[in-house]
KEKE-3310 file (N, C-alpha, C; in steps of 0.2 Angstrom, whole numbers, plus 5000, padded with zeros to 4 digits):
npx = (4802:4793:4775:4770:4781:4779:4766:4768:4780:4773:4768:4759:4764:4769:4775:4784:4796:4798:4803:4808:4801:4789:4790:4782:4780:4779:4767:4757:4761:4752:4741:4737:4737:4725:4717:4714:4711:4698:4682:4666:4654:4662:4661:4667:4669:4678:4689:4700:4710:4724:4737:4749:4761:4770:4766:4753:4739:4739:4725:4716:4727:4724:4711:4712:4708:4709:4707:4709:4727:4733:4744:4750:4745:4751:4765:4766:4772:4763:4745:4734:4718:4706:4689:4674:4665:4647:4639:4645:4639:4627:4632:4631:4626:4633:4646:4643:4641:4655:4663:4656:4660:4673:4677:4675:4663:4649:4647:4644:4631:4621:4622:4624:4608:4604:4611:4606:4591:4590:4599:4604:4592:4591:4598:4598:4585:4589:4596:4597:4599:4611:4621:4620:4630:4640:4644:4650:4661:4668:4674:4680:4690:4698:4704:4713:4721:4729:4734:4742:4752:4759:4765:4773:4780:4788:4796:4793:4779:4765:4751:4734:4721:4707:4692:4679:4675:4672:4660:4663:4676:4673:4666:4676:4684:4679:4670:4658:4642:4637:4647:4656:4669:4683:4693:4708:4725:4742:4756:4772:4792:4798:4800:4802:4809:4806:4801:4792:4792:4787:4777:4760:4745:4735:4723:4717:4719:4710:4699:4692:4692:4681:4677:4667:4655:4649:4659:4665:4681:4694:4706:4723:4738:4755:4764:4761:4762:4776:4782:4775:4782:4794:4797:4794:4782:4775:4780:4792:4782:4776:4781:4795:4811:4820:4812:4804:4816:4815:4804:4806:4817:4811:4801:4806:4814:4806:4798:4788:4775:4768:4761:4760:4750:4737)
npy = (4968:4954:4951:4939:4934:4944:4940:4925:4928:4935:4935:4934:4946:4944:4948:4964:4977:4985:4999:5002:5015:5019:5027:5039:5042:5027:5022:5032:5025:5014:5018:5025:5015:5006:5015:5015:5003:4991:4994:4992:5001:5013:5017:5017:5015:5011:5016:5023:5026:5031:5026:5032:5025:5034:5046:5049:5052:5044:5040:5039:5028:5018:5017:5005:4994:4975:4959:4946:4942:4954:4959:4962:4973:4982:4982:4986:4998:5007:5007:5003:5007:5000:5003:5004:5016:5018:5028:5033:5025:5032:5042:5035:5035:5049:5042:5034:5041:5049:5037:5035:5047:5047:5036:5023:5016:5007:5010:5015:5024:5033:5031:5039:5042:5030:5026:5036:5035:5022:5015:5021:5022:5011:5007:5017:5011:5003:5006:5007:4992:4989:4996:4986:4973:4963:4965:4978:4975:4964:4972:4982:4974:4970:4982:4985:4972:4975:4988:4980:4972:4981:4986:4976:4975:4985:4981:4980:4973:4967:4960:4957:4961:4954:4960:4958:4970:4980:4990:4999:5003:5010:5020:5026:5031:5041:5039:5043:5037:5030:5023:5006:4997:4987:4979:4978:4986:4980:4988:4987:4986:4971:4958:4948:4933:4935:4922:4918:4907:4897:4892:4893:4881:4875:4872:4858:4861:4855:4853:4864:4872:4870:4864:4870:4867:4861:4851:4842:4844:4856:4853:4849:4855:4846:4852:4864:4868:4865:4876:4887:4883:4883:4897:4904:4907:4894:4892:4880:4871:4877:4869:4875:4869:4878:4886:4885:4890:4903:4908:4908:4916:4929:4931:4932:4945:4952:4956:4946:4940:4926:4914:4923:4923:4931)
npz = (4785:4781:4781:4783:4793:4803:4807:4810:4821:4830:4846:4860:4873:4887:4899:4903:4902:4914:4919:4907:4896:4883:4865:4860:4848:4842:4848:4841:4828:4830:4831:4820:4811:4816:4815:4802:4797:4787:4788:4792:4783:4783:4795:4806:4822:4832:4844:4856:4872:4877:4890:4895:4909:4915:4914:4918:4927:4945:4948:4938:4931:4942:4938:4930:4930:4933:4936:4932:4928:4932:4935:4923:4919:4930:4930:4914:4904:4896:4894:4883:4879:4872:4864:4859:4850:4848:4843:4833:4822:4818:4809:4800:4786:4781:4780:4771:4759:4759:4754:4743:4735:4736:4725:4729:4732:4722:4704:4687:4677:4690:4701:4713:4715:4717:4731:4737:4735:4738:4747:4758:4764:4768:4776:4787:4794:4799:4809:4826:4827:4820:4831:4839:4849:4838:4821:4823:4834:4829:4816:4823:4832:4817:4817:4829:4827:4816:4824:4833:4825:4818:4831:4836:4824:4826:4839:4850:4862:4865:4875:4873:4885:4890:4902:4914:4919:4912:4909:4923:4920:4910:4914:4925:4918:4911:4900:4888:4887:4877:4872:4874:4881:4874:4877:4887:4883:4885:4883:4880:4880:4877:4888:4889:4880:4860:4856:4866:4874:4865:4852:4855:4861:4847:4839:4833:4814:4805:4812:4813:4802:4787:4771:4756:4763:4780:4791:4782:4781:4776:4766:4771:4764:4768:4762:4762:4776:4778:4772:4778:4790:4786:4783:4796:4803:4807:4821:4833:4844:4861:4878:4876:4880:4890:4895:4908:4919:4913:4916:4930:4930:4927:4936:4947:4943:4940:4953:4955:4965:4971:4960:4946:4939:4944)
capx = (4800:4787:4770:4769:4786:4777:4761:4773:4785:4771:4767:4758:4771:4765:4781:4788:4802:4794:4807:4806:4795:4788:4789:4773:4778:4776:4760:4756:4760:4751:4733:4737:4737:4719:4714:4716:4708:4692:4675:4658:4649:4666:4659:4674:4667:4684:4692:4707:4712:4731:4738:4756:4761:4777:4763:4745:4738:4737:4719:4717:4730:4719:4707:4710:4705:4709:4708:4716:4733:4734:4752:4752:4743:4755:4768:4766:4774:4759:4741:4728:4711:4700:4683:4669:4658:4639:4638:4648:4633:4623:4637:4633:4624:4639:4653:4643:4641:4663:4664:4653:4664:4682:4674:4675:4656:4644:4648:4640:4627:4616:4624:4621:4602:4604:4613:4601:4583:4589:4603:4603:4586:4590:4604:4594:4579:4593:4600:4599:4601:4619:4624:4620:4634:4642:4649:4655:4667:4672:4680:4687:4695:4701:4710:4716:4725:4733:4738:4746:4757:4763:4768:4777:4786:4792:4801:4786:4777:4759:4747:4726:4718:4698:4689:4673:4672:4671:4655:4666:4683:4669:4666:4680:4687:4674:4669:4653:4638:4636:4654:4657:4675:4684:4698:4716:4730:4748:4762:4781:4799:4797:4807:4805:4812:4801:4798:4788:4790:4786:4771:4756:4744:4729:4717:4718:4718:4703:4693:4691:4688:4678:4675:4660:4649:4652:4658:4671:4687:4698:4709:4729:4743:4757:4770:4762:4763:4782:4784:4777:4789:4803:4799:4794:4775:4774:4785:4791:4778:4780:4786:4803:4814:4821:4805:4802:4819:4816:4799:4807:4819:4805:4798:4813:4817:4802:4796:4779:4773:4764:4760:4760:4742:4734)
capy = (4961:4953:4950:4930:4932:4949:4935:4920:4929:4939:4933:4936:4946:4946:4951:4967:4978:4990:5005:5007:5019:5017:5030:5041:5039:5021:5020:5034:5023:5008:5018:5024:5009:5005:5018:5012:4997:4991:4996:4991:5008:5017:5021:5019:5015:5010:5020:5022:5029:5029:5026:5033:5026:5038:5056:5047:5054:5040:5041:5035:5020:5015:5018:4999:4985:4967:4954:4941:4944:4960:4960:4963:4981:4983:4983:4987:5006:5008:5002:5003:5003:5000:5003:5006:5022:5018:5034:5033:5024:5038:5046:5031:5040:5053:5039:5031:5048:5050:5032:5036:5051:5041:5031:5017:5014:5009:5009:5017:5030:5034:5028:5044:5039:5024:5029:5041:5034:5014:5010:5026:5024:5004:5008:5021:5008:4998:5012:5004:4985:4991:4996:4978:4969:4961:4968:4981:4970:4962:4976:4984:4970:4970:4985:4980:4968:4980:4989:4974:4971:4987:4987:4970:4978:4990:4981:4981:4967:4967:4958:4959:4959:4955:4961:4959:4975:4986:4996:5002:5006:5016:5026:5028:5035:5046:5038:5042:5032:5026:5017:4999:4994:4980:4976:4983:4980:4983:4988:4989:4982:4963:4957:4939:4932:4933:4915:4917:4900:4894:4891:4891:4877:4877:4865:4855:4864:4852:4853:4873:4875:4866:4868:4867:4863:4857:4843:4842:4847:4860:4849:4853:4852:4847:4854:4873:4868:4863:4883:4890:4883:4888:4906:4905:4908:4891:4889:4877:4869:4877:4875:4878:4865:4883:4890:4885:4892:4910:4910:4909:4925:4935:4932:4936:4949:4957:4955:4944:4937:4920:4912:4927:4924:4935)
capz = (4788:4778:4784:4789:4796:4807:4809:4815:4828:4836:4852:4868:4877:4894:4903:4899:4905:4916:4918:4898:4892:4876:4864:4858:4842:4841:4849:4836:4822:4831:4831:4813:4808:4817:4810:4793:4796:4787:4793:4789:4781:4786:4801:4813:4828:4837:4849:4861:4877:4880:4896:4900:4916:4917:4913:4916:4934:4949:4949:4928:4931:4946:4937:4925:4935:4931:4941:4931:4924:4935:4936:4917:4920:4936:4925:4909:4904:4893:4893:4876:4882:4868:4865:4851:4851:4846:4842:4826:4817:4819:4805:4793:4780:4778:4778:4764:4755:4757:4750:4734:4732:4734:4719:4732:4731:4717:4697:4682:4681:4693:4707:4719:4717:4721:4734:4743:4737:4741:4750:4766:4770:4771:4783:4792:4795:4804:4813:4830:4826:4818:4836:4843:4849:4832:4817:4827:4838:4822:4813:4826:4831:4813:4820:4834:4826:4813:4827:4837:4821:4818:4837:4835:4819:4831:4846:4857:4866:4866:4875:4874:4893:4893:4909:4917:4924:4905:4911:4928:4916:4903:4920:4925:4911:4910:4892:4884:4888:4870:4871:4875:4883:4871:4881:4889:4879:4888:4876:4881:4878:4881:4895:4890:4873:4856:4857:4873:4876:4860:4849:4860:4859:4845:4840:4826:4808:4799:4816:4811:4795:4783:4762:4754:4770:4785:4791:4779:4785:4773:4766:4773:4763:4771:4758:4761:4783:4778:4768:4782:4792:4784:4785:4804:4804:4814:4826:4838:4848:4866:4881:4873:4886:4897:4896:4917:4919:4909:4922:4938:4931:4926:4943:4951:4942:4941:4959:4954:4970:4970:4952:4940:4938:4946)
cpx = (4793:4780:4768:4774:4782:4771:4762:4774:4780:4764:4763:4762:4768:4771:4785:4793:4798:4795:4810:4803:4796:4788:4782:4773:4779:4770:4757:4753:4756:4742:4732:4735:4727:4715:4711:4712:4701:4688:4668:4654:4655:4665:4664:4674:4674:4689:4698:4709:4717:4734:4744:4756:4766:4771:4757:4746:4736:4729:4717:4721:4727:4714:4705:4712:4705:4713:4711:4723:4736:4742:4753:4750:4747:4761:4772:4768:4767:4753:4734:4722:4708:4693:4680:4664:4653:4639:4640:4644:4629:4626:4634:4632:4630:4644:4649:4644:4650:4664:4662:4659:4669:4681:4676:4666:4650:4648:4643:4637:4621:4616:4624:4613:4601:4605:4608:4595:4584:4592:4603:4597:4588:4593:4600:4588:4582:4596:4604:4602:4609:4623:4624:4628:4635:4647:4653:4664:4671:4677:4685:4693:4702:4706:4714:4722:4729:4737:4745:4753:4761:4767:4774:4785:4792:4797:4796:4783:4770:4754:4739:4721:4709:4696:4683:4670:4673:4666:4659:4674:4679:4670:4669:4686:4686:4673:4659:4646:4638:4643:4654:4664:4675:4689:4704:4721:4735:4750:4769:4786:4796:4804:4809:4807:4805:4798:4792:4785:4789:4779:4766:4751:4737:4727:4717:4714:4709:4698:4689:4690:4687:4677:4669:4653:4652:4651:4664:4676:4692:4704:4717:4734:4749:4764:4768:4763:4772:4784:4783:4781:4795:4803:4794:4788:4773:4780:4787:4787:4780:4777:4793:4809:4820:4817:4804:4809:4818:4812:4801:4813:4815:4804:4800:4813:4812:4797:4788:4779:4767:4766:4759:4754:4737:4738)
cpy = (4960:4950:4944:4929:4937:4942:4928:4923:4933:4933:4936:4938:4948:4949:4957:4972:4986:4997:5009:5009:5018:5025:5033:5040:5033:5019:5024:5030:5016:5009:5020:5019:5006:5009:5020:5009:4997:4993:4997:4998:5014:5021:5023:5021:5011:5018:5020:5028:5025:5030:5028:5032:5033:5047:5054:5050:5048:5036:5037:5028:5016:5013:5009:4994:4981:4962:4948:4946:4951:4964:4963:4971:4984:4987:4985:4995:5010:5003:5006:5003:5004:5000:5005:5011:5019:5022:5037:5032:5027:5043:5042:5033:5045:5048:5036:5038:5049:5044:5033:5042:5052:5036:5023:5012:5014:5011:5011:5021:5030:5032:5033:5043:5035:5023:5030:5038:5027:5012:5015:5024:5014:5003:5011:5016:5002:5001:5008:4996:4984:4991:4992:4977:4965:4964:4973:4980:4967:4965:4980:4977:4966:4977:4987:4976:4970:4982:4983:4971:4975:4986:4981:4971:4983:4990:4981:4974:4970:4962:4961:4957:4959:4956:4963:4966:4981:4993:5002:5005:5011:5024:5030:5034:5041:5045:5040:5036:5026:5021:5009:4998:4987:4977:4980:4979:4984:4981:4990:4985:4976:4964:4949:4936:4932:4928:4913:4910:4896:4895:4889:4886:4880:4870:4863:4858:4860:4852:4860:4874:4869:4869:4863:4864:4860:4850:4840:4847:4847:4854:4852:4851:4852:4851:4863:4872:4870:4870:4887:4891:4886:4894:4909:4908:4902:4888:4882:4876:4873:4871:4873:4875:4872:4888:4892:4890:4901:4913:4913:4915:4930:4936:4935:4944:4955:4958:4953:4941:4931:4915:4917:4926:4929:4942)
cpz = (4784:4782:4787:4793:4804:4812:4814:4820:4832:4841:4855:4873:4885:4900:4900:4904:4906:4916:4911:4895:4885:4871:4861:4850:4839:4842:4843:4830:4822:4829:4823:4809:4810:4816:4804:4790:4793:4791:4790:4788:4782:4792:4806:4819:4832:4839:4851:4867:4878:4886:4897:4906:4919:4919:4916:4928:4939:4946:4941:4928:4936:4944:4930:4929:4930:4935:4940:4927:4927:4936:4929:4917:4924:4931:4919:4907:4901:4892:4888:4879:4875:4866:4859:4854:4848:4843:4833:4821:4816:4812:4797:4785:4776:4775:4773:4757:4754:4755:4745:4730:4729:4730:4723:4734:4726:4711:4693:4685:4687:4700:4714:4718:4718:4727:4741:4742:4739:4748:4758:4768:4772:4776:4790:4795:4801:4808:4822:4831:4825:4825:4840:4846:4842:4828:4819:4828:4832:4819:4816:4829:4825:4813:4822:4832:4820:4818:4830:4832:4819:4825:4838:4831:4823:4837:4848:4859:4868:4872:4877:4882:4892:4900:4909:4920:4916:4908:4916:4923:4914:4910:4923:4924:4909:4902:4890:4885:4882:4869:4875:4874:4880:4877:4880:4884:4881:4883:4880:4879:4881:4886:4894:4880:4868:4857:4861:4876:4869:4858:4853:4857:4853:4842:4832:4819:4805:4807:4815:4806:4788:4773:4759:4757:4775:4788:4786:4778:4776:4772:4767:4769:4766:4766:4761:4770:4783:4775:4773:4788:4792:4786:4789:4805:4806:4815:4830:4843:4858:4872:4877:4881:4889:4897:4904:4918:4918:4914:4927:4937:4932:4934:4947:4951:4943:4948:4960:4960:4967:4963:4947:4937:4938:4950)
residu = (UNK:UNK:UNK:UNK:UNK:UNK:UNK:UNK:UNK:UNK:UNK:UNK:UNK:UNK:UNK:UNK:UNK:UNK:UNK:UNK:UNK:UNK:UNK:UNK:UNK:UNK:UNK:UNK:UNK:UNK:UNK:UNK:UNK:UNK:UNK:UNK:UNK:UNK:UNK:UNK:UNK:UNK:UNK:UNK:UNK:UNK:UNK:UNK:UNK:UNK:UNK:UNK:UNK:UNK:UNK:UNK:UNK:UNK:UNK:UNK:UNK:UNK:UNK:UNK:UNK:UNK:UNK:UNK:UNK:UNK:UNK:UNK:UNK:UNK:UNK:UNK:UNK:UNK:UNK:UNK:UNK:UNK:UNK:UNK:UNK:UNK:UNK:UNK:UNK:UNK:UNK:UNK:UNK:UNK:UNK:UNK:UNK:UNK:UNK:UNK:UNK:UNK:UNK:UNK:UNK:UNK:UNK:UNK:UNK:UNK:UNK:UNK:UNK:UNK:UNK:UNK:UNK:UNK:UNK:UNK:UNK:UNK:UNK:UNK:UNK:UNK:UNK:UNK:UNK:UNK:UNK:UNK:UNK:UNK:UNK:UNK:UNK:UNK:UNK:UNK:UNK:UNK:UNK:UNK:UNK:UNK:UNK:UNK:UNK:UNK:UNK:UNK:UNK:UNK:UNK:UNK:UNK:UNK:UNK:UNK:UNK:UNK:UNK:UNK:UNK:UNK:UNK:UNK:UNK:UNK:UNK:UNK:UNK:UNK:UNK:UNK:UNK:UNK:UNK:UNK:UNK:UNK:UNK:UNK:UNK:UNK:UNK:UNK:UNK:UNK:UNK:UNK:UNK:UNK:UNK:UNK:UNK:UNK:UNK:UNK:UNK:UNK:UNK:UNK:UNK:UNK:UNK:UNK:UNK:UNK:UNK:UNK:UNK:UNK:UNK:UNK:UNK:UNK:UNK:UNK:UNK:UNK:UNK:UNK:UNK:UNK:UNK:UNK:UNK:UNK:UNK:UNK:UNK:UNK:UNK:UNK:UNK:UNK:UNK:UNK:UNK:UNK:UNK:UNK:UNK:UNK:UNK:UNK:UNK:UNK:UNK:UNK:UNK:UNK:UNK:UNK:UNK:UNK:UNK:UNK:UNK:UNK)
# end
């Protein structure tokens, strides 16, 4: 499957089929993949803690609070908890040192002095600012969302849970002081159609991205809109006229009480 077609059809699958476990070697190949990803200085401050409901001890699946969408953890046969170590920046120096080596860093002579007398003490002078809130989040989120594609490729159904209560998971968990909880991400067989209703909504293309300064809105072609079309990287606008319909099974079927909100 090619990559804008993986890009189009993957969803926010919030409904998944609770009785079918996920295989470990697909999650496997989900964190593979996130661990692949980019990473500023290679440091590779993302994490993971996997939750099997079917093996994980009461006490640990208790242990992931969310207040909204709480059904979706309920659920979900597998839940991803995400998170960044601090700790890895501490490392930075080394991963710069295994980048110069995999001739991925630096050109011509001299480049190991360069190295060590300019560019580490710059890094190291910034040691704790690196650990901020920022670039961090960024890249892992760049592999996060490898993962999430890989898992797509697979049959699987993802969705990404933010939650207010990070610090109480971290502890939970028993995670390291130095860590920072991104967000849960439930993974299993969908139970609702790829489509999931349709294309959700988004906010006009030239209000988002500008060229050359802003203010001036990216200009869109409609001929490249009408190719991505065709090969289904934008979809059908939802709701998808038996979308209320597909709901009121889910609800059923899955025994969501209320509005499936919370």
């Amino acid at each position: 499957m090619e990559l804008r077609q993986v890009i189009g059809n993957r969803r926010s699958i919030r409904f998944l089929l609770p009785h079918r476990p996920v295989e470990p070697e697909k999650i496997q190949r989900m964190l593979e993949a996130a661990r692949l990803a980019s990473h500023w200085g290679n440091v590779q401050s993302l994490r993971a803690v996997v939750v099997f409901k079917d093996t994980a001890p009461q006490e640990v699946i208790d242990a992931l609070l969310a207040p909204i969408a709480g059904y979706q953890i309920r659920y979900a046969p597998v839940v991803i908890v995400w998170y960044l170590d601090t700790a890895a920046v501490d490392g930075q120096s080394d991963r710069l040192r295994e980048l110069l080596e995999a001739g991925a860093l630096g050109v011509g002579e001299g480049k190991e002095q360069e190295l060590e007398g300019k560019i580490i003490p710059i890094f190291e002078s910034m040691l704790e600012t690196f650990k901020q809130p920022g670039l961090n989040e960024i890249d892992c989120g760049q592999g996060i969302a490898q993962a999430t594609l890989v898992a797509f490729e697979q049959g699987l159904g993802t969705c990404c849970l933010g939650t207010p209560h990070g610090e109480q998971i971290r502890q939970n968990l028993g995670l390291p002081e130095t860590c920072r909880v991104l967000l849960l991400q439930t993974v299993g067989y969908p139970a609702e159609t790829p489509e999931a209703g349709g294309q959700r909504p988004r906010q006009p293309f030239e209000d988002l991205f500008h060229i050359n300064g802003y203010g001036q809105p990216f200009p869109r072609d409609k001929e490249v809109v009408e190719g991505l079309k065709q090969d289904g990287m934008i979809q059908e606008p939802g709701p998808l006229p038996w979308r209320e319909a597909e709901l009121e099974y889910l609800q059923k079927a899955l025994g969501i009480k209320g509005h499936g909100l919370i």
